[in-house]
DRENNUKOL-919700 format. One record per residue: x, y, z of N, C-alpha, C, CB in turn. Coordinates in steps of 0.001 Angstrom, whole numbers, plus 500000, padded with zeros to 6 digits. Glycine has a CB too. Layout:
N
XYZXYZXYZXYZ
...
This chain:
230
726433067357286462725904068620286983727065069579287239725079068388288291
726739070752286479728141071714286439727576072733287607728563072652284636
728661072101288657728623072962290071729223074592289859729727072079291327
730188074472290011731119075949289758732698075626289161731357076872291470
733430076516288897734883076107288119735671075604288657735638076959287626
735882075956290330736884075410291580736256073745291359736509076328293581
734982073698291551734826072352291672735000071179290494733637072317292134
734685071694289245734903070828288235736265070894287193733727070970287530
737169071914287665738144071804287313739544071411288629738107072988286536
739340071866289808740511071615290647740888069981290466740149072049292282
739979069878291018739873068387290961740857067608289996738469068055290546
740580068146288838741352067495287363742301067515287631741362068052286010
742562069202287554744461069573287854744723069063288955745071071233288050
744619068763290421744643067790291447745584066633291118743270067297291690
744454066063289882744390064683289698745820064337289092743130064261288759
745818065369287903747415065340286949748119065660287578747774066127285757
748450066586288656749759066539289469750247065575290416749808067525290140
748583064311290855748594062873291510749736062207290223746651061972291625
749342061861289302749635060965288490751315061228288404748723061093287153
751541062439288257752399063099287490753961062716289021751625065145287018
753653063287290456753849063425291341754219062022292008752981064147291674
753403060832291767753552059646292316754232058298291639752369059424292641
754130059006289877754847057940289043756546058936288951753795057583287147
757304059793289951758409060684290296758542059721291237758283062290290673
757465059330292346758244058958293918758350057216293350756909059332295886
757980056569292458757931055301292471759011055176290954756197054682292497
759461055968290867760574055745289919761576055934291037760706056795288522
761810056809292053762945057045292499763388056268293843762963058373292601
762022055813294055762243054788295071762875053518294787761105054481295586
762434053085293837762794051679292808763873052040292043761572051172291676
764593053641291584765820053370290879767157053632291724765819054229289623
766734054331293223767924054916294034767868053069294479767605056581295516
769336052978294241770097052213294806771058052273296210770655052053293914
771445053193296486772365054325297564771676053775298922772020056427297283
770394054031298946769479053689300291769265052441300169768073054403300498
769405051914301246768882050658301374768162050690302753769986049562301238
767009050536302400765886051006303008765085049145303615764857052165301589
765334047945303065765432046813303807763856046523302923765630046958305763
762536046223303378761537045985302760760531047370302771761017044734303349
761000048500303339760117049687303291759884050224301534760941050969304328
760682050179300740760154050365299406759025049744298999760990050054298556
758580048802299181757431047991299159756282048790299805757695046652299876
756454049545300840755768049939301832754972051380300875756861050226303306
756246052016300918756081053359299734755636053242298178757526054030299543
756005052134297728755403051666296377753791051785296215755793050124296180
753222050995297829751984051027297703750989051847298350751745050061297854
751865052968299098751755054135299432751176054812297751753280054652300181
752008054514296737751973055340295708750345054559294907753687055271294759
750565053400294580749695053006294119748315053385294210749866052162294317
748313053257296095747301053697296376746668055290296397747323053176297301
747880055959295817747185057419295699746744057082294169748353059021295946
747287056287293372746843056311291455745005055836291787748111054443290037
744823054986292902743576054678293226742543055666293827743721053727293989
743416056113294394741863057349295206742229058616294032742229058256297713
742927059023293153742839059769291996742144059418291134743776059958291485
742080057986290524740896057094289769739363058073289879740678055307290753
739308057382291411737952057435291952737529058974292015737894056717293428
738478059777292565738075060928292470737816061693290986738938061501293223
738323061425289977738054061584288627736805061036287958739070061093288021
737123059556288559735644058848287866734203058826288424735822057395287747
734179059462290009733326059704290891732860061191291640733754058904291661
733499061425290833733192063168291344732008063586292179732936064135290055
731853063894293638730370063909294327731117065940294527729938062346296371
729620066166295204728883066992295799728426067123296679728334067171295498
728870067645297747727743067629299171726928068982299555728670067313300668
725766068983299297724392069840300215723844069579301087723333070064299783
723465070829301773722712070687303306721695071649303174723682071052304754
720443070768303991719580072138304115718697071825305695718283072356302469
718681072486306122718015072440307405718788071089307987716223072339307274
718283070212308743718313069093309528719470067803308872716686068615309596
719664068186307532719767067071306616720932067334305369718244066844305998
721664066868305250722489067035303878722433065696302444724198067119304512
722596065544301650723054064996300630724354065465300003722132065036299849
724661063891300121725938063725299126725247062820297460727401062478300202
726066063491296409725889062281295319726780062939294190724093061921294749
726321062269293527727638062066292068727272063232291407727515060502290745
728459064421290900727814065361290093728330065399289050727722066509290495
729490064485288381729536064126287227730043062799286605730051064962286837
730466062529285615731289061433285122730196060732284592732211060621286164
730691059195284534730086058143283786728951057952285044731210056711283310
729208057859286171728335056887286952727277058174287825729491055677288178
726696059274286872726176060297287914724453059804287177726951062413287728
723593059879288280722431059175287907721749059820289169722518057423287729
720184059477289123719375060092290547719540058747291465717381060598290284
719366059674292910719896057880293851718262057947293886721154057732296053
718211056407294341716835055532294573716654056156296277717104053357294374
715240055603295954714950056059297580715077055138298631713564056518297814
715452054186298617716446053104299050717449053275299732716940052539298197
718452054325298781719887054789299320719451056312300131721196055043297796
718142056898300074717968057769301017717374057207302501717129058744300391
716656056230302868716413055391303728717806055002304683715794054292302964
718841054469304346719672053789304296720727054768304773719733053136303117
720386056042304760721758057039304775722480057081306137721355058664304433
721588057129306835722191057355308595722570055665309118720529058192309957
722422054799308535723314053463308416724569053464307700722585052418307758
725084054657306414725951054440305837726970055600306392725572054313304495
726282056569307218727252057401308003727514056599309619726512059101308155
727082056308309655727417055439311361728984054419310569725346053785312164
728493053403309353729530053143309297730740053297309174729441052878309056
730618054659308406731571055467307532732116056150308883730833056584306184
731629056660309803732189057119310741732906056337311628731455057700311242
732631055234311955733049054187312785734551053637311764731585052915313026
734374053546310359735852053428309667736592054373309815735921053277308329
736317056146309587736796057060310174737853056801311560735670057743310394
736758056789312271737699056728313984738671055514314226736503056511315458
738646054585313529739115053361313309740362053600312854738352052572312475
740147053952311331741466054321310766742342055882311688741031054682308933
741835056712312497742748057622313113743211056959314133742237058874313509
742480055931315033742779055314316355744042054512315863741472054338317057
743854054018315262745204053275314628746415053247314324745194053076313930
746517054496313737747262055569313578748364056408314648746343056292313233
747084056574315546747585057166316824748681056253317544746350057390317805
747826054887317421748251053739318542749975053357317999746947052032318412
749908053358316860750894052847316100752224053551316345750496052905314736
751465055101316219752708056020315835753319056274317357752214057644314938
752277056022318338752942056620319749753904054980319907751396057117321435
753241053786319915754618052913319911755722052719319319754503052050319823
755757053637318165757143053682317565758003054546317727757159053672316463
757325055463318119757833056890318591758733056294320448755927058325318780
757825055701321068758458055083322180759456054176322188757693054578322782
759152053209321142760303052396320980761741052942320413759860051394320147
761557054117319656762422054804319071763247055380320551761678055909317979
762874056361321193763490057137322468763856055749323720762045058506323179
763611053948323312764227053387324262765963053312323891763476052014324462
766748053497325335768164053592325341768721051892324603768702053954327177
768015051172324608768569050014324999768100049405323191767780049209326712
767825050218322556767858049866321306768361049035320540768054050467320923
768713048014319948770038047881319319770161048113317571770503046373319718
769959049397317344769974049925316415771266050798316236768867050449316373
771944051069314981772875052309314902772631053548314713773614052230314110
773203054410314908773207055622314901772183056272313585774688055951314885
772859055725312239772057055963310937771340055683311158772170055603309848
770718054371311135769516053749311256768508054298312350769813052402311483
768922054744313346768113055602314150767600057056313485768944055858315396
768550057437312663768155058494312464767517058727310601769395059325313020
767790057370310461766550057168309285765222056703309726766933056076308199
765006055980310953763949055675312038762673057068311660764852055789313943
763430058133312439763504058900313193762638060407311860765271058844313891
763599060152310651762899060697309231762011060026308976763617060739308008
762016058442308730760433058298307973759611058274309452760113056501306791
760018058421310533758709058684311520757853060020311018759273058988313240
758835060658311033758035062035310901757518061828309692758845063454310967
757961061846308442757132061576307137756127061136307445757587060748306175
755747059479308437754256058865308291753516060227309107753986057009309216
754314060770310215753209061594311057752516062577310069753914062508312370
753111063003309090752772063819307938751826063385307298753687064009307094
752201061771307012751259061418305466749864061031306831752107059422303925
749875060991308037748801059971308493747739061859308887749502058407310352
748856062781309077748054063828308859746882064524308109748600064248308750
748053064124307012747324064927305526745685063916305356748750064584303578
745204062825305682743917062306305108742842063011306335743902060350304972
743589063402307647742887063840308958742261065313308738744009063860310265
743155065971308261742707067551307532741938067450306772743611068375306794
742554066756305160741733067300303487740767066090303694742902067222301540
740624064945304315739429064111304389738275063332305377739821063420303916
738911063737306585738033062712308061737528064253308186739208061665309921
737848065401307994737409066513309021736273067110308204738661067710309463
736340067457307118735375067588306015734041066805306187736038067132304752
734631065629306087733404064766305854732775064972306936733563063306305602
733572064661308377732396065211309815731763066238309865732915065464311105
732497067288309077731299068434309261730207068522307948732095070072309408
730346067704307169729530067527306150728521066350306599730357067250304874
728938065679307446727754064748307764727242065202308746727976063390308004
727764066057310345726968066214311394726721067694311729727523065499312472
727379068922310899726901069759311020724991070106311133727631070149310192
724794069713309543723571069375309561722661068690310406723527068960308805
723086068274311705721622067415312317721838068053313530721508065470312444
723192069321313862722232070218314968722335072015314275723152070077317030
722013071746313110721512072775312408722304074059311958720545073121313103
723355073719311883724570074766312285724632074728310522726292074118313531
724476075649309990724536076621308530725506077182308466723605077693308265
726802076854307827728076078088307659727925078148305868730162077412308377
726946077466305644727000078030303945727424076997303340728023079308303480
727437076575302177727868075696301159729365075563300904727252076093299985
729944076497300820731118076183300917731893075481301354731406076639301075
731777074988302722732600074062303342732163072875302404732369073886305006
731177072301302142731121071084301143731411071476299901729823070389301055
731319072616299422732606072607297816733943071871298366733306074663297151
734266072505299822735797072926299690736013071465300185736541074414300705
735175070587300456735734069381301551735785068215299802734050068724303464
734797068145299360734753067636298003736582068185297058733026068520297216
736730069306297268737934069845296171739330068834297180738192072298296150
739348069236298249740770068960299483740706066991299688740231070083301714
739394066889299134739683064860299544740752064826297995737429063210299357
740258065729296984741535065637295848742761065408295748741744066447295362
743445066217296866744682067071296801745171065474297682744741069073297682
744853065294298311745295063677299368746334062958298491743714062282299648
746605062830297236747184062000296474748608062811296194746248061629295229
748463064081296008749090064958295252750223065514296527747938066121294508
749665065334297662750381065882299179750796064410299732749085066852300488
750950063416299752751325062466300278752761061864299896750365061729300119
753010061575299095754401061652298381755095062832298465754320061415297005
754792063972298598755353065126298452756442065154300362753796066485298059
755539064695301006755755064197302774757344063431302288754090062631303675
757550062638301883758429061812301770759342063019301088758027060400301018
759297063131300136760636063852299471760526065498300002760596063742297474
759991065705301096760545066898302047761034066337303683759146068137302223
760719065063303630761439064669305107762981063635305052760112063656306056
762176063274303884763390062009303761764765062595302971762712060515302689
766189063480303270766975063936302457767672063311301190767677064284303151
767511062034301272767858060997299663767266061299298930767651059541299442
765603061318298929764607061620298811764620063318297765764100061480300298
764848063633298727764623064990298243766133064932297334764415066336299646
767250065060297681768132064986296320768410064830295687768579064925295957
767508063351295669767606062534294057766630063215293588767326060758293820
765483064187293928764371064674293217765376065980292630762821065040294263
766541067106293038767055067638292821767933067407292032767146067939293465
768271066185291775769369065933290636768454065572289400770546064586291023
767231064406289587766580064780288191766146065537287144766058064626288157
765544066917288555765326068442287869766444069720287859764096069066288639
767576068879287808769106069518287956769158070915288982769686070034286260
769028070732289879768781071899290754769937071679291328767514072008291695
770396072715291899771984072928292266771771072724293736772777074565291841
772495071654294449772397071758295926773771072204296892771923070339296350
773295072735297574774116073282298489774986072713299292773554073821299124
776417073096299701777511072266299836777046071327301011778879073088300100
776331072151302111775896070410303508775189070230302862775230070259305323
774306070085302108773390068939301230774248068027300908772657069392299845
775500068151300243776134067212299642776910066433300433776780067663298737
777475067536301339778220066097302635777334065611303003779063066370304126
775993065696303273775194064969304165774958063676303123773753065863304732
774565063911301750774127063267301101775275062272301136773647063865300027
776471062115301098777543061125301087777866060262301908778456061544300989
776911060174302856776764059619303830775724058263303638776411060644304707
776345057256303346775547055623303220774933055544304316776474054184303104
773082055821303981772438055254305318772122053598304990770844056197305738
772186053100305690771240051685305426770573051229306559772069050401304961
769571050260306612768992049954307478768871048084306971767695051024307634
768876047536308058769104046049307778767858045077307652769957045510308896
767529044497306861765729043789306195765559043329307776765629041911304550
């Protein structure tokens, strides 16, 4: 079902700058040698993977969300698997948003819990960490606060107002479900991007591949062996 052009084309281009964007951060993670980063490459590897997966899905699953009065629908508006849902899966719907919401709050609570104990453990004096290592700590902290951001904006916030706007009747127009359908896209394409604007290895080895000229404290900084110990 051909919605409008934002919707059946962003998406695509989305998708190719996922692919394009995440097989950059998993080459450079796996070929920089310089960082020694201990078992966190592993961490970011499947950071990456998992965006080639929700790009999949978003390509091969393409939905739509409408509302009208009291009530919205979501369903498939193109690809291989777009078909009419049974009335089964309309029965069933306010069981599959309770859950979906309850994974929602789950996955942000988590998040929260995680990031405020590391963030605390980070500011204890009695650390026994070094200086670098604190302050590579201290970069990929902020990166996760970024990447745990980016799904809270382009995907938990969308979907809440696409599922509960509708049941106390509040009409802002269709748009917000074009735009929440186009932004769960972009999730793949903005997540890696977090890393090679927080992390400075990161970002210079992305500057030396696309030969971009860096600036003289770029380069002292860059000469500087961080490591962190497995």
């Amino acid at each position: 079902m051909y919605i409008n052009w934002a919707h059946h084309y962003i998406p695509k281009l989305s998708g190719t700058c996922s692919v394009l964007i995440n097989s950059l951060f998993i080459y450079i993670v796996h070929d920089d040698k310089k960082i020694k980063l201990g078992d966190y490459p592993f961490l970011l590897i499947f950071f990456a993977l998992y965006n080639f997966t929700s790009t999949a899905v978003d390509l091969l699953v393409p939905t739509c969300v409408l509302d009208y009065n009291y009530g919205f629908s979501m369903f498939v508006s193109d690809g291989v698997f777009e078909k009419e849902a049974l009335p089964e899966v309309i029965r069933n719907s306010w069981i599959a948003i309770s859950i979906a919401t309850m994974i929602s709050v789950y996955s942000v609570t988590v998040c929260l819990i995680f990031g405020t104990l590391i963030i605390v453990k980070l500011q204890k004096e009695d650390l026994s960490m070094s200086e670098k290592t604190k302050r590579l700590q201290k970069q990929l902290m902020k990166a996760l606060i970024v990447q745990s951001s980016i799904p809270i904006i382009v995907c938990f916030c969308p979907c809440f107002a696409a599922w509960y706007l509708p049941v106390f009747e509040l009409d802002i127009g269709n748009w917000i479900y074009w735009i929440s359908a186009v932004a769960i896209s972009f999730f793949p394409v903005l997540d890696p991007l977090a890393l090679f604007y927080f992390i400075p290895a990161f970002r210079l080895r992305v500057k030396e591949i696309f030969r971009i000229k860096v600036p003289t404290n770029n380069v002292t900084f860059s000469s500087r062996v961080i490591t962190m110990s497995t």
